[in-house]
C-alpha positions, -999 to 999 in steps of 0.1 A, spaced: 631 630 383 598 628 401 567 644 388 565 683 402 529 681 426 518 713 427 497 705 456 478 684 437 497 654 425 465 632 407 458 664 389 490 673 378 498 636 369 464 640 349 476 672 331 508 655 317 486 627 306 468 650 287 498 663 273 512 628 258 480 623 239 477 657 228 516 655 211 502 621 198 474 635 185 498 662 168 517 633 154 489 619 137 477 650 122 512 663 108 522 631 96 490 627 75 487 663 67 515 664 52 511 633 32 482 650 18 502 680 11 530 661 -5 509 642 -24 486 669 -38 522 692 -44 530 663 -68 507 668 -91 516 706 -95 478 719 -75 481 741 -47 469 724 -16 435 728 2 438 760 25 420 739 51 454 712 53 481 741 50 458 758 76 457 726 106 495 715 95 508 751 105 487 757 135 497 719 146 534 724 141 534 758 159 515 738 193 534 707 187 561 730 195 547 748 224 538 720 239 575 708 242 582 740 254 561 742 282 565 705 293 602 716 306 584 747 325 556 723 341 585 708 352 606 730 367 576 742 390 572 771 372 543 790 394 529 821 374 543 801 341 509 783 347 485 811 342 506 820 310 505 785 298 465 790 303 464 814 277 480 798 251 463 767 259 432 792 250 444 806 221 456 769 210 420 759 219 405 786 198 428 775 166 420 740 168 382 746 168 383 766 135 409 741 123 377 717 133 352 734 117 370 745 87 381 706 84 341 698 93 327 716 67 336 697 36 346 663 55 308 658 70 293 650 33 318 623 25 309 590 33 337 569 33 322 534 30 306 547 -4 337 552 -19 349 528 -44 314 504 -42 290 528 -63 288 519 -104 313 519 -127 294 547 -145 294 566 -111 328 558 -109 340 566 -142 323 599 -137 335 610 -105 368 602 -118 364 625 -152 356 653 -133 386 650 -108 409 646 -140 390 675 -153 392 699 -126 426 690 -119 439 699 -152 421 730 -149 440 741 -119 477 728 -127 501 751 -117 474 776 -108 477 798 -74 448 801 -54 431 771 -69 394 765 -67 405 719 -61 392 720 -22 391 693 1 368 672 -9 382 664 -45 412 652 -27 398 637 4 370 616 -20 392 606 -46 404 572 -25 387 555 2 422 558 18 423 593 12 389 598 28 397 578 61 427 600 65 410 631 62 390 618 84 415 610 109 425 647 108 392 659 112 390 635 142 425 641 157 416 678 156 381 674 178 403 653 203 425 682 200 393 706 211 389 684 241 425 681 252 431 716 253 396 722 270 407 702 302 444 717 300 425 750 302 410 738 330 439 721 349 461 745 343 444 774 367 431 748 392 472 735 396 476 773 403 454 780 427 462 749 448 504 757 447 493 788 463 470 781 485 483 787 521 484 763 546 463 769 579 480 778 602 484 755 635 459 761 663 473 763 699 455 734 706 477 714 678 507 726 688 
């Protein structure tokens, strides 16, 4: 089945580019979101609003994005302009999923993790152990991100993965937003019509 043109065939070949990396970006983050959430379930916490937070609004545009795939596809004209807002709206979650993510994420520094002194060590580690047992089986913990996120080095990267996946995320919706209303304009843009001296 050939690729619908729209009048604009590079652009709209572009806009279902940006499409395949934005459902692999939404891979990425549910897969390791919900590791995390798994994870920290396991140990009886409640996880970090900020992970609940990105996994649901990535699971709801994961699905969206299927959705509107088949539409593209079946040259859906004024499906476009709707598909525009909700690339917005999507837009708008993903940056406060960003800066929500941001927030705690920017202090950690990876490469730190695991090379300080055992002393350092041994007392980042009491005070993890400490405030976990504090909020076992406790609703509405006060155990945010970065407990979890800076307990591993692996834990840290992966955090920081989602953090990352959810700035491409920013940026893939941005030029959706933008494709999306130029594919419009340029289905209905009327042909001139033929001179005399063309005909």
């Amino acid at each position: 089945m050939p690729v619908p043109s729209y009048n604009a065939m590079p652009l709209s070949k572009m806009f279902l580019g940006v499409r395949v990396l934005q459902a692999i970006c939404m891979i990425l983050i549910i897969g390791v979101t919900s590791n995390f959430v798994q994870m920290i379930v396991t140990t009886g916490v409640e996880p970090p609003k900020e992970f609940v937070g990105t996994l649901s609004v990535t699971c709801i545009a994961a699905l969206y994005i299927m959705v509107s795939v088949g539409y593209y596809w079946s040259q859906a004209n004024l499906g476009l302009l709707i598909m525009t807002g909700v690339d917005s709206l999507l837009l708008i979650a993903f940056i406060v999923c960003a800066v929500t993510l941001g927030k705690p994420m920017s202090f950690l520094n990876c490469y730190v993790i695991g090379k300080s002194s055992t002393e350092v060590d041994a007392q980042y580690a009491y005070a993890f152990v400490t405030a976990t047992a504090q909020n076992l089986n406790t609703s509405g913990s006060s155990l945010d991100l970065r407990h979890w996120a800076g307990v591993t080095r692996s834990n840290c990267f992966q955090a920081k993965t989602v953090w990352g996946m959810a700035i491409a995320l920013c940026i893939l919706f941005t030029v959706s937003c933008a494709l999306l209303p130029t594919l419009w304009y340029k289905c209905n843009m009327k042909k001139p019509s033929k001179t005399v001296e063309e005909a």
